[in-house]
VMD Tcl script that builds the backbone (N, CA, C; Angstrom):
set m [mol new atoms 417]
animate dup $m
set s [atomselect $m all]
$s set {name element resname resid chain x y z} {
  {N N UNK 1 A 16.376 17.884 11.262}
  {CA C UNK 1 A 15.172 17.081 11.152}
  {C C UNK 1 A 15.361 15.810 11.986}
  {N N UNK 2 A 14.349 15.243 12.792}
  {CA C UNK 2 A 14.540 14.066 13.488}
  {C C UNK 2 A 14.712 13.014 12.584}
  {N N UNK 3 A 14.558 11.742 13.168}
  {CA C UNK 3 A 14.451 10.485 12.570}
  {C C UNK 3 A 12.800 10.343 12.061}
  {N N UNK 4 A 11.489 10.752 13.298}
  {CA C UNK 4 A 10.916 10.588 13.260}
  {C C UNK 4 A 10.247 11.068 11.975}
  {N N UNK 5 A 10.670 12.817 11.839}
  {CA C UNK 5 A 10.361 13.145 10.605}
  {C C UNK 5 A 10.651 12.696 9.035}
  {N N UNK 6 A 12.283 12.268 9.113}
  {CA C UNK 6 A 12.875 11.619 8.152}
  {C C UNK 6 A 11.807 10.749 7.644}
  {N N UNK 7 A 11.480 9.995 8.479}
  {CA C UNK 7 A 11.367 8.450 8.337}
  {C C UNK 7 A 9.188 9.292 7.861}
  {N N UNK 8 A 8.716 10.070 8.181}
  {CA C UNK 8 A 7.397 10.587 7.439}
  {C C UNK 8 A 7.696 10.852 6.184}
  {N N UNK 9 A 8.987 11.525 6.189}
  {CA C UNK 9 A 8.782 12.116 4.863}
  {C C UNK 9 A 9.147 10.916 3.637}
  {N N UNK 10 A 9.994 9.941 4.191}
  {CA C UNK 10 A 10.097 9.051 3.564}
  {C C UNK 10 A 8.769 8.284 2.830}
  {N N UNK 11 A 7.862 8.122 3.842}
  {CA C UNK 11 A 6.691 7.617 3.275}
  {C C UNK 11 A 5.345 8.346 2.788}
  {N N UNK 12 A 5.752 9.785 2.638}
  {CA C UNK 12 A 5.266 10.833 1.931}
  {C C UNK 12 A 6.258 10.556 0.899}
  {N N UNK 13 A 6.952 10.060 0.168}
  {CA C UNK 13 A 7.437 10.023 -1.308}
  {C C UNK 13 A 6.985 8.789 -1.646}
  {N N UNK 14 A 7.089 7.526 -0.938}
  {CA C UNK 14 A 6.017 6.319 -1.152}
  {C C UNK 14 A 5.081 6.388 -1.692}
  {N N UNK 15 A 4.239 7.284 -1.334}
  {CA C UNK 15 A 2.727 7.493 -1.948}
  {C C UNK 15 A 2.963 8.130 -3.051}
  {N N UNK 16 A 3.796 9.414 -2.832}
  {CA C UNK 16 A 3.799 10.264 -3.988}
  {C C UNK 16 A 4.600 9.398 -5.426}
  {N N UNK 17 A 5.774 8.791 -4.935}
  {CA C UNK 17 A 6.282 8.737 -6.155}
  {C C UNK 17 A 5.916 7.013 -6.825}
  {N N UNK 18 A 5.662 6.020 -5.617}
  {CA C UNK 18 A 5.310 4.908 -5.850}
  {C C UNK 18 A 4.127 4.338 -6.018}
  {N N UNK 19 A 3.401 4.647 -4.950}
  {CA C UNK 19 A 1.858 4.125 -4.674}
  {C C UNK 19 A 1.148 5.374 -6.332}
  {N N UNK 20 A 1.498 6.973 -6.304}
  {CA C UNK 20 A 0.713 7.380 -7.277}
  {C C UNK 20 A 1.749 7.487 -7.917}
  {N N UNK 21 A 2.746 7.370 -8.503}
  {CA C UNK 21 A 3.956 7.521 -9.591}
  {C C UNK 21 A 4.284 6.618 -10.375}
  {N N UNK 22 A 4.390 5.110 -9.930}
  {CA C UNK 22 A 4.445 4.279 -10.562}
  {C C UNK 22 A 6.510 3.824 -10.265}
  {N N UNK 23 A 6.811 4.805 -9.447}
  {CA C UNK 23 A 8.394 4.597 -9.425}
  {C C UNK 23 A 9.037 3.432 -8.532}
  {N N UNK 24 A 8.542 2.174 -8.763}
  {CA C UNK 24 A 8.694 0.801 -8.072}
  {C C UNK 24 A 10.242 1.003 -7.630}
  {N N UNK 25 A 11.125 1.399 -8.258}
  {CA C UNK 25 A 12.833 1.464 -8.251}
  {C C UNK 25 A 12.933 2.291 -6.763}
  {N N UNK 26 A 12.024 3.042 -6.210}
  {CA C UNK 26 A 12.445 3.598 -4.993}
  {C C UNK 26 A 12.302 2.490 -4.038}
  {N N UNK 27 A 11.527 2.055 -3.869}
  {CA C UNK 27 A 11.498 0.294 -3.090}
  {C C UNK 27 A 13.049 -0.011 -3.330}
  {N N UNK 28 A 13.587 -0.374 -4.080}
  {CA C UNK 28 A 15.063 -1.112 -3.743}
  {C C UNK 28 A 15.628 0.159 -2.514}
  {N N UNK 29 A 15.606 1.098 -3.324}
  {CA C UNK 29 A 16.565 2.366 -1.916}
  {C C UNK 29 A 15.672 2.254 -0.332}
  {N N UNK 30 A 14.485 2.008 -0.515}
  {CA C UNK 30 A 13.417 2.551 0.634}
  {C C UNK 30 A 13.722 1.008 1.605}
  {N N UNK 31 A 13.047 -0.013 1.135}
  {CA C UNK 31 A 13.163 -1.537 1.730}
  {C C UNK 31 A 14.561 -1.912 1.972}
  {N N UNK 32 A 14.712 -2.240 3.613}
  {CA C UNK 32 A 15.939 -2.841 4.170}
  {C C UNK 32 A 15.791 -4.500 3.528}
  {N N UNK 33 A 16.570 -4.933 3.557}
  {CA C UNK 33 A 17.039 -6.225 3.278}
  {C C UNK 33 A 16.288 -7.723 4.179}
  {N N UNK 34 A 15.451 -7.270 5.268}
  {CA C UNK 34 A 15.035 -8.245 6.066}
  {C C UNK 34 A 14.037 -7.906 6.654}
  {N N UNK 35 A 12.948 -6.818 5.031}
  {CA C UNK 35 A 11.804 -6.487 5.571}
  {C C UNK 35 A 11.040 -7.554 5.930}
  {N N UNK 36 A 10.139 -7.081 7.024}
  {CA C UNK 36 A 8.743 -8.005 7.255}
  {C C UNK 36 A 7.807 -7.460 6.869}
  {N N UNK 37 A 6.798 -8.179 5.920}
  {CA C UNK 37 A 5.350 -7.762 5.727}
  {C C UNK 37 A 4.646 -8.436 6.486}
  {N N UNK 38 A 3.709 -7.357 7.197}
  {CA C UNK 38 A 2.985 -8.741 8.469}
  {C C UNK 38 A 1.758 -9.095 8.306}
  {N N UNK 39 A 0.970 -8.187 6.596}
  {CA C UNK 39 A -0.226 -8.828 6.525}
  {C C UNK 39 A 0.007 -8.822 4.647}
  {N N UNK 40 A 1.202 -10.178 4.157}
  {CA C UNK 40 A 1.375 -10.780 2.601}
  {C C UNK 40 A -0.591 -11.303 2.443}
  {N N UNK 41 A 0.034 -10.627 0.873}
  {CA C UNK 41 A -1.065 -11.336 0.297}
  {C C UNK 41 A -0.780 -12.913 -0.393}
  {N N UNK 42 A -1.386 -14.140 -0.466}
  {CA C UNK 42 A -1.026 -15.058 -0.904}
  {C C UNK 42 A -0.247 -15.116 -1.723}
  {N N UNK 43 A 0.952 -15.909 -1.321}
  {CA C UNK 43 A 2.069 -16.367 -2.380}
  {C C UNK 43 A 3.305 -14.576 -2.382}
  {N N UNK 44 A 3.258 -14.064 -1.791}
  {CA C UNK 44 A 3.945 -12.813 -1.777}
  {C C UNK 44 A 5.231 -13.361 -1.319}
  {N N UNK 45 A 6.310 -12.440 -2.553}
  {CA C UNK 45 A 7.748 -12.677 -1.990}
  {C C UNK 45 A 8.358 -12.147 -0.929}
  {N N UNK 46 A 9.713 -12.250 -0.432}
  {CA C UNK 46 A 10.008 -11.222 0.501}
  {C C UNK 46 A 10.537 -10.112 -0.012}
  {N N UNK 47 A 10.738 -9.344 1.002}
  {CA C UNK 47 A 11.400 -7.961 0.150}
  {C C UNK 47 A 11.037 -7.383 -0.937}
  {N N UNK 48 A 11.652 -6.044 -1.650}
  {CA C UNK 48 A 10.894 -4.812 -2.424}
  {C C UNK 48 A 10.382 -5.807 -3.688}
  {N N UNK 49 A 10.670 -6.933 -4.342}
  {CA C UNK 49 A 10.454 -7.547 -5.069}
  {C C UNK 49 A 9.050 -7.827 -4.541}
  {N N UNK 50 A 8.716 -8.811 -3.540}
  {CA C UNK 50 A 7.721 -9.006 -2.863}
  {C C UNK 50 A 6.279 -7.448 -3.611}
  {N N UNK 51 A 6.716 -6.827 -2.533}
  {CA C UNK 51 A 6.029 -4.999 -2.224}
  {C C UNK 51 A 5.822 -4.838 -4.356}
  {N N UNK 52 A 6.702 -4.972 -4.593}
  {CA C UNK 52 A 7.004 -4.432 -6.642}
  {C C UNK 52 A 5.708 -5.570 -6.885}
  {N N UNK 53 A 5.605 -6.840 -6.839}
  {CA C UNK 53 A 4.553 -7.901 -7.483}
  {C C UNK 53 A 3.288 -7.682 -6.717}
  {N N UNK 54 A 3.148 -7.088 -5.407}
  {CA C UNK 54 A 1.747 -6.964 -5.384}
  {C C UNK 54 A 1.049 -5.516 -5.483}
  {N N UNK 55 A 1.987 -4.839 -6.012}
  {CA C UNK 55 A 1.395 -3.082 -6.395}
  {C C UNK 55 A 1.702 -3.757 -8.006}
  {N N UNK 56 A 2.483 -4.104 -8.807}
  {CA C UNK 56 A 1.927 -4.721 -10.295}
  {C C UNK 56 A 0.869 -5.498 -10.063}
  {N N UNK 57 A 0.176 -6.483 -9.235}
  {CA C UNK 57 A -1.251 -7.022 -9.345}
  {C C UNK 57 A -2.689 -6.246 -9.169}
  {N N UNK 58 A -2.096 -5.368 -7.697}
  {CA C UNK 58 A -3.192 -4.465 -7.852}
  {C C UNK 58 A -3.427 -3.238 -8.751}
  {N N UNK 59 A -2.455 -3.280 -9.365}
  {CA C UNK 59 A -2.519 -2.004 -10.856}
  {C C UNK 59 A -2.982 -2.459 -11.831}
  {N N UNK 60 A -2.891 -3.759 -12.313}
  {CA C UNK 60 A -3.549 -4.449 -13.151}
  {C C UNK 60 A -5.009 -4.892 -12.891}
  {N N UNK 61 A -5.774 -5.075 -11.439}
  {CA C UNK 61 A -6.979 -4.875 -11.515}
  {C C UNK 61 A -7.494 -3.719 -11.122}
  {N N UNK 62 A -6.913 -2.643 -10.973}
  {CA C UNK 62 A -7.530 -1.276 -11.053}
  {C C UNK 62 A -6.258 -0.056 -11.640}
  {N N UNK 63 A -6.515 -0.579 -12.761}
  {CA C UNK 63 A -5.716 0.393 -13.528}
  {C C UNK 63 A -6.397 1.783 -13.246}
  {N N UNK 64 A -5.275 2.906 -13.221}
  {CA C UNK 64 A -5.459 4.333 -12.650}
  {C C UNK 64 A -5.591 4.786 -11.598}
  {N N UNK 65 A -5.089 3.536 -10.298}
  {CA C UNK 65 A -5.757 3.729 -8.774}
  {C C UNK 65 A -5.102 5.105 -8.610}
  {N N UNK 66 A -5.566 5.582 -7.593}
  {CA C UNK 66 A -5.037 6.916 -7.090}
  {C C UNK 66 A -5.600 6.802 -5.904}
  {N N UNK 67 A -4.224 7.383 -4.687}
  {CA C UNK 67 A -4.114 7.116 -3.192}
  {C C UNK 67 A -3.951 8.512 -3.059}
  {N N UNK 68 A -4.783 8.570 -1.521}
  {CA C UNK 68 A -5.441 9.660 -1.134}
  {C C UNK 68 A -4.716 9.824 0.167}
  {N N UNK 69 A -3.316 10.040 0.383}
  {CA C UNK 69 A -3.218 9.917 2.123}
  {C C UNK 69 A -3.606 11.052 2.946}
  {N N UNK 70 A -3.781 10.362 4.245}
  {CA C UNK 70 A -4.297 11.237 5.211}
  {C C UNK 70 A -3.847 12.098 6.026}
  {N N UNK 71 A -3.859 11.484 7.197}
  {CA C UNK 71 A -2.857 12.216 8.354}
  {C C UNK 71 A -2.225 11.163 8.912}
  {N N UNK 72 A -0.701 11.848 8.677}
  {CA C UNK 72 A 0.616 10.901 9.352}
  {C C UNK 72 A 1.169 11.161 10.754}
  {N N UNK 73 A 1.549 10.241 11.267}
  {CA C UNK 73 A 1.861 10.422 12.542}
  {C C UNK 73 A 3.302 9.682 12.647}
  {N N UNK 74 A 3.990 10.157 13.217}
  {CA C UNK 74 A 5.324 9.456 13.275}
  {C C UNK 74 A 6.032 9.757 14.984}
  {N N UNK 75 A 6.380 8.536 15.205}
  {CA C UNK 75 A 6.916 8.913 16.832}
  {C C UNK 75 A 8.408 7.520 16.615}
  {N N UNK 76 A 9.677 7.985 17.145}
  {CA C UNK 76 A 10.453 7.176 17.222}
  {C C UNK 76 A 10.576 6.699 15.412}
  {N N UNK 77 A 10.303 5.557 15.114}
  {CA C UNK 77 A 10.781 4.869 14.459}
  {C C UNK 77 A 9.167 3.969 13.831}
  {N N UNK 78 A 8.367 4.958 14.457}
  {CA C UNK 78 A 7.251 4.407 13.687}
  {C C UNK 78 A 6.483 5.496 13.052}
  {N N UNK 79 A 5.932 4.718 11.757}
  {CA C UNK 79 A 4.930 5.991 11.110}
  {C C UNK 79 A 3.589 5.361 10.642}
  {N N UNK 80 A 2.126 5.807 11.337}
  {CA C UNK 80 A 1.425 5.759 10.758}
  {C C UNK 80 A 0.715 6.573 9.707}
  {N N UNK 81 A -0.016 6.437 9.215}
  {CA C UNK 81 A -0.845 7.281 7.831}
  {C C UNK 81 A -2.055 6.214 7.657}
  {N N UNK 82 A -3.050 7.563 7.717}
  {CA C UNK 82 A -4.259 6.958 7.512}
  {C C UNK 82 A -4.386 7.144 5.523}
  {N N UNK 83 A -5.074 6.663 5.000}
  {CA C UNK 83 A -5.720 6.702 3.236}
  {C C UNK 83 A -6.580 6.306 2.998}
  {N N UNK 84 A -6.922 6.712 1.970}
  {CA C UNK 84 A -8.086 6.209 0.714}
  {C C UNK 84 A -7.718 5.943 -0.618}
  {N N UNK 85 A -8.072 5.000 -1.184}
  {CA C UNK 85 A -7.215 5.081 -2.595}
  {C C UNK 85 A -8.984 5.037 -3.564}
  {N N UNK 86 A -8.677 4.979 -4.531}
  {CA C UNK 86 A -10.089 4.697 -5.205}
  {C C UNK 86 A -9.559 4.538 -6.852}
  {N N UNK 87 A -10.304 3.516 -7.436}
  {CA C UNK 87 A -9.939 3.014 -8.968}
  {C C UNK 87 A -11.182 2.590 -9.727}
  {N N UNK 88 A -11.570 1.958 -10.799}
  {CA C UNK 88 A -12.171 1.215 -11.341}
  {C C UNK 88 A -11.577 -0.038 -11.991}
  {N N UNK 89 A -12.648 -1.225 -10.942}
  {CA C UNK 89 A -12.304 -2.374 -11.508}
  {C C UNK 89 A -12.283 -3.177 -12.313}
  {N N UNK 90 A -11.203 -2.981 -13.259}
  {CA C UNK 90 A -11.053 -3.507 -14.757}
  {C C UNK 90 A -10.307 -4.332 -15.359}
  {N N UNK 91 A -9.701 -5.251 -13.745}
  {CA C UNK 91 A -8.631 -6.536 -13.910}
  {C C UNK 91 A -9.552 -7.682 -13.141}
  {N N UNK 92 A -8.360 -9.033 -13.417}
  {CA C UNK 92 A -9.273 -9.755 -12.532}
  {C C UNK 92 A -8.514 -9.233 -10.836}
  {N N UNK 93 A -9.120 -9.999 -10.145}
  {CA C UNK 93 A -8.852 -9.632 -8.622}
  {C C UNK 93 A -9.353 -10.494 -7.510}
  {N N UNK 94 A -8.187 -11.142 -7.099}
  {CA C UNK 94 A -8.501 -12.243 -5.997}
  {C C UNK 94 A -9.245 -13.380 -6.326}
  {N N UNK 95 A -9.350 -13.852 -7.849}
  {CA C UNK 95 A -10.360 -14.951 -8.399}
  {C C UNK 95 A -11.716 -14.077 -9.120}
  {N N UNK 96 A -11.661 -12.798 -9.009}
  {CA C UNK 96 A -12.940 -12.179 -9.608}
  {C C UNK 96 A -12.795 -11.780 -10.451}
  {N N UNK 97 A -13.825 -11.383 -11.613}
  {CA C UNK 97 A -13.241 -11.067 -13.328}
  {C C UNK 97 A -13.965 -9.767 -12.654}
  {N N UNK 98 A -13.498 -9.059 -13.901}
  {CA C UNK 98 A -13.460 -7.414 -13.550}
  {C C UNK 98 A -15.144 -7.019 -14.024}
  {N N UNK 99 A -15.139 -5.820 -12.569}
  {CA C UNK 99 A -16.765 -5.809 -13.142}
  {C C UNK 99 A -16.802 -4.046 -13.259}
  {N N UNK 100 A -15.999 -3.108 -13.756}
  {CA C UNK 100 A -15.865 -1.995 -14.473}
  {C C UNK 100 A -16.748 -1.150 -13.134}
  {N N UNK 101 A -16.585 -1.508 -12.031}
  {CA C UNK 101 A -17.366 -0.797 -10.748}
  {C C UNK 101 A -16.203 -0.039 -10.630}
  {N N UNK 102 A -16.656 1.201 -9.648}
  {CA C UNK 102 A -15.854 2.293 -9.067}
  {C C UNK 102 A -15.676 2.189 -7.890}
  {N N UNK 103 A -14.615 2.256 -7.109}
  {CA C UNK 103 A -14.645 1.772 -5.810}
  {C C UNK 103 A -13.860 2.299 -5.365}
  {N N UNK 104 A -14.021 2.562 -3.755}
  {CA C UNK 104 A -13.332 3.741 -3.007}
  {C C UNK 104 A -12.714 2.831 -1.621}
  {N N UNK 105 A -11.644 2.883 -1.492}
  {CA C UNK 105 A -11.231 1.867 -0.334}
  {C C UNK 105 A -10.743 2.511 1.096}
  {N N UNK 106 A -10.990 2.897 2.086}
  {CA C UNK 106 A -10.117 3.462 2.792}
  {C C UNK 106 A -8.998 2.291 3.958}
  {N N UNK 107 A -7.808 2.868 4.319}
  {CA C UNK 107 A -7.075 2.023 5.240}
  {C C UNK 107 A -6.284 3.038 6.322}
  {N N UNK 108 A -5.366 2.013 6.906}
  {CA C UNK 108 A -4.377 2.447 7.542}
  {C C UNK 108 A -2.979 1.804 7.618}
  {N N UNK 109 A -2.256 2.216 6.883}
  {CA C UNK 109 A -0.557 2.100 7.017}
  {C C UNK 109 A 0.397 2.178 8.475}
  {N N UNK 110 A 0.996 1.193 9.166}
  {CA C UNK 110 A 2.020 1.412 10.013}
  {C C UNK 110 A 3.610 0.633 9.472}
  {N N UNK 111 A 3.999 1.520 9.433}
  {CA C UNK 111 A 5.569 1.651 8.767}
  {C C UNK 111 A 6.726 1.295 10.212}
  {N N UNK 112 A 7.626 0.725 9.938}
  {CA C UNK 112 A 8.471 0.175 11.419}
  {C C UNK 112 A 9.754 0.652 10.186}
  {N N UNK 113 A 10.975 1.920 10.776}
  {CA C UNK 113 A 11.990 1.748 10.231}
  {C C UNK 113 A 13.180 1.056 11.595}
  {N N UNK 114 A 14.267 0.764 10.643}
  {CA C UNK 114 A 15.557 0.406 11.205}
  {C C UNK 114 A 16.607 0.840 10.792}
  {N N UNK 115 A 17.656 1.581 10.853}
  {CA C UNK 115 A 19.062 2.003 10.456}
  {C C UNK 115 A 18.100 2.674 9.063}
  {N N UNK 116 A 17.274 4.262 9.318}
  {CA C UNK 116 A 16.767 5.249 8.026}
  {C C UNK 116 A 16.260 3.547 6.852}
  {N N UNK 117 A 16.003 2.890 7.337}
  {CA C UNK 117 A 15.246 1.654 6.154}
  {C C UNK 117 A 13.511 1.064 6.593}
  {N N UNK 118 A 12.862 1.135 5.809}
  {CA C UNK 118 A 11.968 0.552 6.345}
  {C C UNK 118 A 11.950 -0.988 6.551}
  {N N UNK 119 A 11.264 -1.496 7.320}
  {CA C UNK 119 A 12.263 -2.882 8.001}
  {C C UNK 119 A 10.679 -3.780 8.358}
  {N N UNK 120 A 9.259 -3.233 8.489}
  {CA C UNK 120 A 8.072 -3.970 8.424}
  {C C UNK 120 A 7.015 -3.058 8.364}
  {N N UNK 121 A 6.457 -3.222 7.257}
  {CA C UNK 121 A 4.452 -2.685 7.617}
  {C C UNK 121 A 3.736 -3.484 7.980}
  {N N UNK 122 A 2.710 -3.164 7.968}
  {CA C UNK 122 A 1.628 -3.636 8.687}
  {C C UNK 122 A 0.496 -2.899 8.150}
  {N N UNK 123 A -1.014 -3.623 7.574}
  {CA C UNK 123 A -1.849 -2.779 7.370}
  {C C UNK 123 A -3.295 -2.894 6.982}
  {N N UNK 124 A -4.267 -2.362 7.160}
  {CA C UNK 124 A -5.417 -2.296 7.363}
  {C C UNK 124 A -6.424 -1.808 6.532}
  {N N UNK 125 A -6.843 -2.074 5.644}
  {CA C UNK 125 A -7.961 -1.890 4.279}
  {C C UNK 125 A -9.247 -2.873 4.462}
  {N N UNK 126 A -10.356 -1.720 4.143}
  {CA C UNK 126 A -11.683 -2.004 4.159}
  {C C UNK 126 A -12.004 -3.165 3.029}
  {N N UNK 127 A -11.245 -4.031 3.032}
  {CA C UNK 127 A -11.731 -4.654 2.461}
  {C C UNK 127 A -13.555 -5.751 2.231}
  {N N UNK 128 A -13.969 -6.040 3.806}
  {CA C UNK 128 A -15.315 -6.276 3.424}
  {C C UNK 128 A -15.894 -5.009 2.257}
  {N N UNK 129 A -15.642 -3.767 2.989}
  {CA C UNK 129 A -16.101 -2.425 2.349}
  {C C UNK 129 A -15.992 -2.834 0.317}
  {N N UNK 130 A -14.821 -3.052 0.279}
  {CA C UNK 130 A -14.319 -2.846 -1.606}
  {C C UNK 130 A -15.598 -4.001 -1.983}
  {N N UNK 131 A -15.121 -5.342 -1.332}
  {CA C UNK 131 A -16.512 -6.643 -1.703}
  {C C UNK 131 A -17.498 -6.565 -1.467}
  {N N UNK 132 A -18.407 -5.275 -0.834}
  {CA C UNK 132 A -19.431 -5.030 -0.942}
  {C C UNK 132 A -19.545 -3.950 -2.098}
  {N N UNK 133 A -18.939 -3.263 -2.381}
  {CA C UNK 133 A -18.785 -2.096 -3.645}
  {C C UNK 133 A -18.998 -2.820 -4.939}
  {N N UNK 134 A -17.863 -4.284 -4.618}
  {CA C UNK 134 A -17.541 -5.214 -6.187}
  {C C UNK 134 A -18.823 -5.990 -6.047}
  {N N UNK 135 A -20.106 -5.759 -5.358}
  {CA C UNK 135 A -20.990 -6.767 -5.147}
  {C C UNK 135 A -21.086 -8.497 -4.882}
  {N N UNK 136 A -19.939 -8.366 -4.280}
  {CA C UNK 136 A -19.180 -9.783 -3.844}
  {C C UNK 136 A -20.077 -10.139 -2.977}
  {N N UNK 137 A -20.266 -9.301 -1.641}
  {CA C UNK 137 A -21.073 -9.693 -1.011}
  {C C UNK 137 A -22.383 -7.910 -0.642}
  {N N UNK 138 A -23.026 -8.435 0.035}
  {CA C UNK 138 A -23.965 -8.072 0.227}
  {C C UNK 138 A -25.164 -7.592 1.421}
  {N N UNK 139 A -24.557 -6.552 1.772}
  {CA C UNK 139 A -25.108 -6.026 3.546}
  {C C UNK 139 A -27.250 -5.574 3.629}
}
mol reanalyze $m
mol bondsrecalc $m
mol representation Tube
mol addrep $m
């Protein structure tokens, strides 16, 4: 198996066992030591600790999310994956109290490994899309 594949299948257990599993403990094995996140959400730590506090925030305002990935692409030492995740919003979220809406988000994931570790993502969610769903705003 290449690196390139390694490093897919790696983030085919991400989704499977973390993003829909709930198994935060694979983050310590998965996250190198001097990851970069290149799009933190306010106040985000570094490293799997970091990644662990903002999948506990967004589980708490959409308890039951479930991620939908797409099609992965992996070349060298990079992997993208397109998704959709979709939940109902029943936490607060970003300053908003929960308004029991259903909401369907789609994005895109790019994964950067180093020495079999993932080492920076990077990533891309519809978010105008979710704040028009949460009736935040209004097209």
């Amino acid at each position: 198996m290449s690196d390139a594949d390694a490093n897919k299948e790696k983030i085919k257990i991400l989704f499977d066992r973390v993003l829909n599993g709930g198994d935060d403990y694979y983050l310590d094995e998965l996250i190198a030591a001097d990851y970069i996140e290149h799009n933190p959400v306010p106040g985000q730590e570094p490293g799997a600790e970091g990644v662990k506090n903002k999948l506990k925030d967004l589980r708490a305002a959409f308890p039951g999310i479930r991620f939908f990935p797409g099609e992965f692409v992996a070349e060298g030492d990079l992997v993208a994956v397109s998704y959709r995740w979709e939940a109902t919003h029943n936490g607060p979220f970003m300053g908003l109290a929960p308004t029991g809406k259903r909401v369907s988000v789609e994005g895109m994931d790019f994964y950067k490994f180093k020495n079999g570790k993932l080492a920076e993502h990077r990533d891309c969610a519809d978010m105008l899309g979710l704040m028009v769903q949460l009736r935040v705003f209004r097209l």
